[in-house]
LUMKETI-988312 format. One line per 8 residues: their letters; for each residue x, y, z of N, C-alpha, C. Coordinates in steps of 0.02 Angstrom, whole numbers, plus 32768, in hexadecimal, padded with zeros to 4 digits. Layout:
N
A = X,Y,Z,X,Y,Z,X,Y,Z ~ ...
//
This chain:
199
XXXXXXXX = A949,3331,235B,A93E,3335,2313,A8F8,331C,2303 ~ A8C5,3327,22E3,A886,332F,22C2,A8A5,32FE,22A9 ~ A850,32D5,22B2,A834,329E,2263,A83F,32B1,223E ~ A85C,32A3,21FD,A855,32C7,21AE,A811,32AD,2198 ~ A7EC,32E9,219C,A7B3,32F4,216A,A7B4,3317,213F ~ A7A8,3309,210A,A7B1,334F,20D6,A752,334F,209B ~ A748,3324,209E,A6FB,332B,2075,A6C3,3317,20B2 ~ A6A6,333D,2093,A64F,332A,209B,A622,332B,2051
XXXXXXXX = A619,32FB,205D,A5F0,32E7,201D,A5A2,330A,203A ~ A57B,3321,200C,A53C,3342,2019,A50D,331D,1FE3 ~ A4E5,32E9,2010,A4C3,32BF,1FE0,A46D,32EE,1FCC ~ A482,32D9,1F79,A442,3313,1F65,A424,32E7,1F29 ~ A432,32A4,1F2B,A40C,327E,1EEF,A3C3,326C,1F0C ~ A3BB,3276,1F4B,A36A,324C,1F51,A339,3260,1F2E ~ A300,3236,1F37,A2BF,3238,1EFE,A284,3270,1F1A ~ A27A,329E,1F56,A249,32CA,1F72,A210,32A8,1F7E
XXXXXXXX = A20C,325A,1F63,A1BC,323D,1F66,A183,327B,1F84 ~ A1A1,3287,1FCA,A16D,3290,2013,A162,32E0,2002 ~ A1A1,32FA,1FCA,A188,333F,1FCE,A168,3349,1F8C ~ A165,3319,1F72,A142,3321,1F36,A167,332D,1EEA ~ A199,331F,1F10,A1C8,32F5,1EB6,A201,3349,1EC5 ~ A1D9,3381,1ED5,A210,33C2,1EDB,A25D,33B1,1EF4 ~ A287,33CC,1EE3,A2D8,33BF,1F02,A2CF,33D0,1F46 ~ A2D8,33AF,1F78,A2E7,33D9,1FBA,A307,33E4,1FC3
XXXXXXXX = A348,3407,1F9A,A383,3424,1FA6,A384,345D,1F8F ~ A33B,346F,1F6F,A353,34BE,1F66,A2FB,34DF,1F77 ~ A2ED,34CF,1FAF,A2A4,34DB,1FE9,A2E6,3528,200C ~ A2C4,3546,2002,A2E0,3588,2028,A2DE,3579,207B ~ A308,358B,20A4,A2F8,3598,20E5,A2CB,35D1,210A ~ A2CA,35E4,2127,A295,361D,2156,A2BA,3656,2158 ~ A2B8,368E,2153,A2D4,36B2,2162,A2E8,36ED,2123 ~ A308,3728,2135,A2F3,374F,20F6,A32C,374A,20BB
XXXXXXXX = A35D,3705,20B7,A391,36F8,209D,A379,36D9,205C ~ A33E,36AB,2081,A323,3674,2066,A36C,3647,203F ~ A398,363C,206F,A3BF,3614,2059,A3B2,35B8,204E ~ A3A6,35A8,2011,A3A4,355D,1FF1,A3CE,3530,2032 ~ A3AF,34E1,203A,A3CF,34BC,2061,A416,34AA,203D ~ A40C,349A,1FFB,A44D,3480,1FEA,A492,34AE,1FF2 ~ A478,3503,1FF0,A490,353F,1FF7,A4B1,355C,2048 ~ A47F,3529,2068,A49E,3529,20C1,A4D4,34F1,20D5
XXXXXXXX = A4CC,34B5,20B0,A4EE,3485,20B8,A531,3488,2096 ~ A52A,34AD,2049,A58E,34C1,203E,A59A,350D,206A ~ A56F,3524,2090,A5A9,354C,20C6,A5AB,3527,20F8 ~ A588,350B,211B,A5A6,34F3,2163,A5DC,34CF,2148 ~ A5E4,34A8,2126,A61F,3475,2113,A659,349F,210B ~ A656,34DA,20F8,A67A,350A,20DC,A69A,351B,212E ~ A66C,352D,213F,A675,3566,217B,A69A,3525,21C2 ~ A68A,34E6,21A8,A6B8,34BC,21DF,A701,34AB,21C7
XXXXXXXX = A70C,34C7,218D,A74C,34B3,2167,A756,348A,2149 ~ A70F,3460,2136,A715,341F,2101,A70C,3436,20C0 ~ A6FF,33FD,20A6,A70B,3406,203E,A6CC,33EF,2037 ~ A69A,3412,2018,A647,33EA,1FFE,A65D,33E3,1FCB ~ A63C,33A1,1FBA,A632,337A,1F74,A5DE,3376,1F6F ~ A5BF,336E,1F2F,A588,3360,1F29,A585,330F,1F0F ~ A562,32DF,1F33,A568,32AB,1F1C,A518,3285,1F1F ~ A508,327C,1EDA,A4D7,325C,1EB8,A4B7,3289,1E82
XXXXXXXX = A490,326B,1E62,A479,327B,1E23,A44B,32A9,1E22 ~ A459,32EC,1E16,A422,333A,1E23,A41C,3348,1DFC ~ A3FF,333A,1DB9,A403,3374,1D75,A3DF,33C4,1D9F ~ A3BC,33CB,1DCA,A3A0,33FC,1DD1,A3CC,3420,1DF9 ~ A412,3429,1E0D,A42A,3443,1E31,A44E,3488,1E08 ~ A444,3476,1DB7,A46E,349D,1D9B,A48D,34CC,1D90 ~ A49F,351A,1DAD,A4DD,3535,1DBB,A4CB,3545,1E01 ~ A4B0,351D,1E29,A4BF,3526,1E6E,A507,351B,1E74
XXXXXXXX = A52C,354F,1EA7,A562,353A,1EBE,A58F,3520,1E91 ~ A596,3537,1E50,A5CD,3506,1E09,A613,34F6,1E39 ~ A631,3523,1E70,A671,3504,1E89,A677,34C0,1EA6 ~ A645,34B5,1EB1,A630,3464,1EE2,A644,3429,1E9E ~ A670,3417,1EBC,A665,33C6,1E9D,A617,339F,1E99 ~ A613,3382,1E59,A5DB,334E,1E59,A5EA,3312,1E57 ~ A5E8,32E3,1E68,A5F5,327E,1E6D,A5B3,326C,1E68 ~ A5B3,3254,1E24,A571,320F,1E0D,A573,31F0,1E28
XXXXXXXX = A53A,31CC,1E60,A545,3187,1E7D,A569,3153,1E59 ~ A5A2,3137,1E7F,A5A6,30F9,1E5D,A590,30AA,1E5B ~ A558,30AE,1E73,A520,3073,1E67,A4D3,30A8,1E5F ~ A4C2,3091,1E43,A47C,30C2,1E2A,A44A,30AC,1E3A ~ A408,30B5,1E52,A3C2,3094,1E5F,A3CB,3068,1E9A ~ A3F4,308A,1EBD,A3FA,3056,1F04,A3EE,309E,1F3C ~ A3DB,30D2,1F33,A3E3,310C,1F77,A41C,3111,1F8F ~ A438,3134,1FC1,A464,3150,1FE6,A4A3,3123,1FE4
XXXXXXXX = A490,30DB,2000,A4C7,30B6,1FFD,A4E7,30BD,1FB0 ~ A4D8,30DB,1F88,A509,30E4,1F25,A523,3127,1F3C ~ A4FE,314F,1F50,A529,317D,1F74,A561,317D,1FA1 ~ A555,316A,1FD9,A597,3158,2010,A5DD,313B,1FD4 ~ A5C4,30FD,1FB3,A602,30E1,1F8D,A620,3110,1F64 ~ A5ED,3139,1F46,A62C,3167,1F11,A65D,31A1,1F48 ~ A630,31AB,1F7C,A66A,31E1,1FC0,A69F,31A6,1FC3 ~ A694,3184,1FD6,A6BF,3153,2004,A6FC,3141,1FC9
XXXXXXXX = A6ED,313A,1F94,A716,3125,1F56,A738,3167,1F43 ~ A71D,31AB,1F3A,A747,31D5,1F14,A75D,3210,1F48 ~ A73D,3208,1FA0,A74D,3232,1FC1,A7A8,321B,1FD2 ~ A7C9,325D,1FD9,A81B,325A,1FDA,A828,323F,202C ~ A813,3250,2053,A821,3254,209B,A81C,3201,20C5 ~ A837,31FB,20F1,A83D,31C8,210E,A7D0,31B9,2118 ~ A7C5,31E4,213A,A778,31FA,2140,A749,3217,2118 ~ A714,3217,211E,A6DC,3237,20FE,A69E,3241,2122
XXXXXXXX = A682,3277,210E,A63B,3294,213A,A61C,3277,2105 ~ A5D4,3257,2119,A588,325C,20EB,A567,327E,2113 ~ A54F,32B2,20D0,A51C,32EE,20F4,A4DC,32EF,20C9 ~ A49D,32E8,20EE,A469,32FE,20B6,A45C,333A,20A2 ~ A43B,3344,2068,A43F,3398,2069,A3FC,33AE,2083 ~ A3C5,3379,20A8,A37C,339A,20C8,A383,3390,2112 ~ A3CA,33AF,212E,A3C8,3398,2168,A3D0,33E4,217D ~ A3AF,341F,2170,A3C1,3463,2189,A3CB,3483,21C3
XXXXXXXX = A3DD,3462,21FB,A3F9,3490,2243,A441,345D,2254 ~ A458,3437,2218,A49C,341C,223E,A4D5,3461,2224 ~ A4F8,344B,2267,A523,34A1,2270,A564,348F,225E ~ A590,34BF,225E,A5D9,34B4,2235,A5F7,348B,2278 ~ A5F8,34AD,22B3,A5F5,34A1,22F9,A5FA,3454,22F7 ~ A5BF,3437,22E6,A5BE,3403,22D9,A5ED,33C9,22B0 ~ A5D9,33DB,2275,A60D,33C1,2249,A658,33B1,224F ~ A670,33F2,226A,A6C1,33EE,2285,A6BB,33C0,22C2
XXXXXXXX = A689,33C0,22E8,A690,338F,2337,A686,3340,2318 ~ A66E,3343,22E5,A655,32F6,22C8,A6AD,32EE,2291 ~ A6BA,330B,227A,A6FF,3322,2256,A733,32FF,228E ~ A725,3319,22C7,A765,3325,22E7,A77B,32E2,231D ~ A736,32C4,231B,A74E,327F,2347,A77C,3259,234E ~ A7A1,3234,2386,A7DB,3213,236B,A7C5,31D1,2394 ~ A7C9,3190,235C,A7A6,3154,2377,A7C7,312A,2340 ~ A7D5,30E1,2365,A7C0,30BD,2335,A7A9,309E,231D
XXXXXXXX = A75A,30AB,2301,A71D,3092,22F8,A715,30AE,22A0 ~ A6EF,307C,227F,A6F7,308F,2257,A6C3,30CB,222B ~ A686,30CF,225C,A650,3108,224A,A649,311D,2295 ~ A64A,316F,2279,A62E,31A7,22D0,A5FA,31A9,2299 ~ A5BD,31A1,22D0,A590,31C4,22CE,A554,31B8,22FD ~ A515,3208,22F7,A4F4,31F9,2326,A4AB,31C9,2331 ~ A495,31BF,235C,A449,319C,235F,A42E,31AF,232E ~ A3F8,31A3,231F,A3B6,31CD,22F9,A38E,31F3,232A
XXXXXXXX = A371,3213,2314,A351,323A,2349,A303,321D,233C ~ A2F1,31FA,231A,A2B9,31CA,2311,A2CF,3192,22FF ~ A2C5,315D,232A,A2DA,310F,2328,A311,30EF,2360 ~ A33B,30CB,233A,A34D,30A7,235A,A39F,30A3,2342 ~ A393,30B7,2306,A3DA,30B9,22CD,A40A,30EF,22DC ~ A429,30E3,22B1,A463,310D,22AA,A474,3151,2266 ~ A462,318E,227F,A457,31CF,2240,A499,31C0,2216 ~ A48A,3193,21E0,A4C3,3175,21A5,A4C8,31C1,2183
XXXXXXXX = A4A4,31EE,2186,A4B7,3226,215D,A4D2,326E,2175 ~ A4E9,3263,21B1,A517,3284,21D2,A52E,3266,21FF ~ A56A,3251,21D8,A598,3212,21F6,A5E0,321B,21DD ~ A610,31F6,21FB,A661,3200,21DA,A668,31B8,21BF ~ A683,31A9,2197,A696,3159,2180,A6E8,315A,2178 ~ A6FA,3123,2194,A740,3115,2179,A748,3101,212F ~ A764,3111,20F1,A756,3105,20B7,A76E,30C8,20B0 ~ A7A4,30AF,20B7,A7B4,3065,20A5,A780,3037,20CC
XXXXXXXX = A781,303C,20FE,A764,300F,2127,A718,3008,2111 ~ A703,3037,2117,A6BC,303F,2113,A69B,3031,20B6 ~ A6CC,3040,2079,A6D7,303E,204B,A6CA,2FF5,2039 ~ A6EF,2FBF,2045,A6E8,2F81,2029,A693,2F60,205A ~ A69B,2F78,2072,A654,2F6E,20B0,A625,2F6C,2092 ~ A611,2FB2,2071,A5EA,2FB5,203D,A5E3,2F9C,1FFC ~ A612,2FA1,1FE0,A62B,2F78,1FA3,A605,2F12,1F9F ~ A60A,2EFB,1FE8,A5F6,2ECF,1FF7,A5A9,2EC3,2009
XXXXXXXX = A57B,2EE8,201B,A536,2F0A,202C,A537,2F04,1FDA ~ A546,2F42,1FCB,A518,2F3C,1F68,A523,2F00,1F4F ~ A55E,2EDF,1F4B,A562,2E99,1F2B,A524,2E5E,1F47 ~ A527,2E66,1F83,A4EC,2E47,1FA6,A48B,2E6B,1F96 ~ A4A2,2E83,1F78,A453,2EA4,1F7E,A439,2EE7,1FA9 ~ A466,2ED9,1FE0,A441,2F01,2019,A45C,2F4B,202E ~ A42D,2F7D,201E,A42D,2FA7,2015,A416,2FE1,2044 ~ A413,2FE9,2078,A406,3008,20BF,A445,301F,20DA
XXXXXXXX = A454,305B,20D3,A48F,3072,2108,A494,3061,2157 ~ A45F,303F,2165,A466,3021,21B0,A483,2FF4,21B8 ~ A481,2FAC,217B,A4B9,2F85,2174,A506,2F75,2189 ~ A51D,2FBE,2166,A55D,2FC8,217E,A563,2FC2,21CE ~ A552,3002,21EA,A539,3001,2228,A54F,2FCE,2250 ~ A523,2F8D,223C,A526,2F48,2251,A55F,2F29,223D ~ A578,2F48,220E,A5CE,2F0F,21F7,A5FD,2F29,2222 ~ A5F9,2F82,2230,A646,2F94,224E,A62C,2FB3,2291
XXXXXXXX = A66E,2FC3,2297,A673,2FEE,22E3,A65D,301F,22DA ~ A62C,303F,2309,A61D,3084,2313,A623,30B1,2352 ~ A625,30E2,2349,A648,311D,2385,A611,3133,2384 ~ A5D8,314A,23B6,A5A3,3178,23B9,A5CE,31C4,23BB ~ A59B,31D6,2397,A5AE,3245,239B,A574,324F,23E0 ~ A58D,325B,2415,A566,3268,2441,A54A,32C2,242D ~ A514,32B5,242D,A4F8,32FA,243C,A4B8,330A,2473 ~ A4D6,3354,2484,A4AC,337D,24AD,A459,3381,248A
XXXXXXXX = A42D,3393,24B7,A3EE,33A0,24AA,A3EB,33C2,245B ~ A408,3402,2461,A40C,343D,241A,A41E,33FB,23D3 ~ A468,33EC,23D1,A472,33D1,23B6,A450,339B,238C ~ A42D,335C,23D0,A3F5,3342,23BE,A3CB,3357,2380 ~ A3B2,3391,23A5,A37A,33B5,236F,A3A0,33C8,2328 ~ A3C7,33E6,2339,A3F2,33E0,22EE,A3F4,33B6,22B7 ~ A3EB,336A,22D0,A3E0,3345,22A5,A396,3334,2279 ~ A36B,3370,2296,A324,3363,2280,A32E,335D,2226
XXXXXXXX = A309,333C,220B,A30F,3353,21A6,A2D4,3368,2195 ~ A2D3,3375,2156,A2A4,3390,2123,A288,3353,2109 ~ A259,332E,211E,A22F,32F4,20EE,A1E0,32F8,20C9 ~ A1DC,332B,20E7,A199,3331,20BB,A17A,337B,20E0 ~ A145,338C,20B5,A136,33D8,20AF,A12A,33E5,20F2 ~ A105,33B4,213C,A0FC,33D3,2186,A14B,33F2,21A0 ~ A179,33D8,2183,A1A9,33D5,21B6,A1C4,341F,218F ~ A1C5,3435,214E,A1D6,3479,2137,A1A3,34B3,2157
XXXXXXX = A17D,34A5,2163,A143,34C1,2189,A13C,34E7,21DB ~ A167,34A7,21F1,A177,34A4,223B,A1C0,34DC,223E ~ A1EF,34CF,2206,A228,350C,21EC,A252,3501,222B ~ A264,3540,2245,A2A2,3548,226B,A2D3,3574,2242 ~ A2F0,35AB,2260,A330,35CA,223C,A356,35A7,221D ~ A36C,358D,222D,A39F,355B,2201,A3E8,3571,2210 ~ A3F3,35A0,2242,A42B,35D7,2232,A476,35AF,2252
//
């Protein structure tokens, strides 16, 4: 019997600083579809059998995708970690995915293998593919567990999804070379440049 996963939250509140204030969730991909990232990220979720939610604050997203749930962070002016808490609080499932939406070659493939782990740890997820950390934004969280975790981090101040990391158990997502690369993101205009299908 499968983990129950049933959401992936698709985080789309960040600020673009590096790309120049533009949404990077709706930067077209390569190709003659020119399909939007935020537009690739509710199908793979789709196409692994999960539920996308949109979670953080997008006024610019506006009738992208209207079937998608939206969740306002529920801590505001803190980044990602206000994000994770509103998944972790209103996602139904024992589990939850955080997905960014500028992360364009993670595959459905993926998602279901990160979905499908059976551990008891309380975050799968993989290395970074730059550093030393742990990719908090394609990751599974246990919601209770991982839930008051955080809850405890904002009360404290501290605001880094690596934090957690350091409070609970973690399961590495081992991946192959391809995969690896999969995790490359969208942070600023070289790396849209450099492209890749996205497919």
């Amino acid at each position: 019997m499968g983990v129950p996963v049933t959401t992936v939250g698709i985080f789309v509140g960040g600020a673009s600083r590096r790309m120049g204030g533009a949404p990077k969730g709706l930067l077209p991909l390569p190709g003659p579809a020119h399909e939007t990232l935020v537009a690739r990220a509710v199908r793979v979720v789709r196409e692994a059998g999960l539920r996308p939610v949109f979670i953080g604050h997008a006024p610019w997203l506006g009738d992208v995708a209207p079937d998608v749930p939206r969740w306002t962070d529920r801590h505001t002016g803190i980044g990602p970690m206000g994000g994770l808490a509103t998944l972790l609080a209103q996602s139904d499932g024992v589990y939850a995915i955080a997905l960014a939406c500028d992360m364009p070659y993670v595959t459905a493939a993926m998602l279901a293998r990160l979905a499908s782990v059976e551990t008891n740890a309380a975050i799968v997820a993989p290395r970074m593919t730059r550093g030393t950390g742990w990719e908090a934004l394609c990751a599974r969280y246990h919601r209770d567990r991982v839930s008051s975790v955080i809850e405890a981090l904002v009360a404290s101040r501290r605001y880094a999804l690596q934090a957690a990391f350091d409070e609970l158990p973690v399961e590495p997502l081992l991946l192959g070379d391809s995969e690896a690369a999969a995790l490359r993101d969208w942070d600023a205009p070289s790396d849209v440049e450099r492209g890749g299908d996205g497919s």
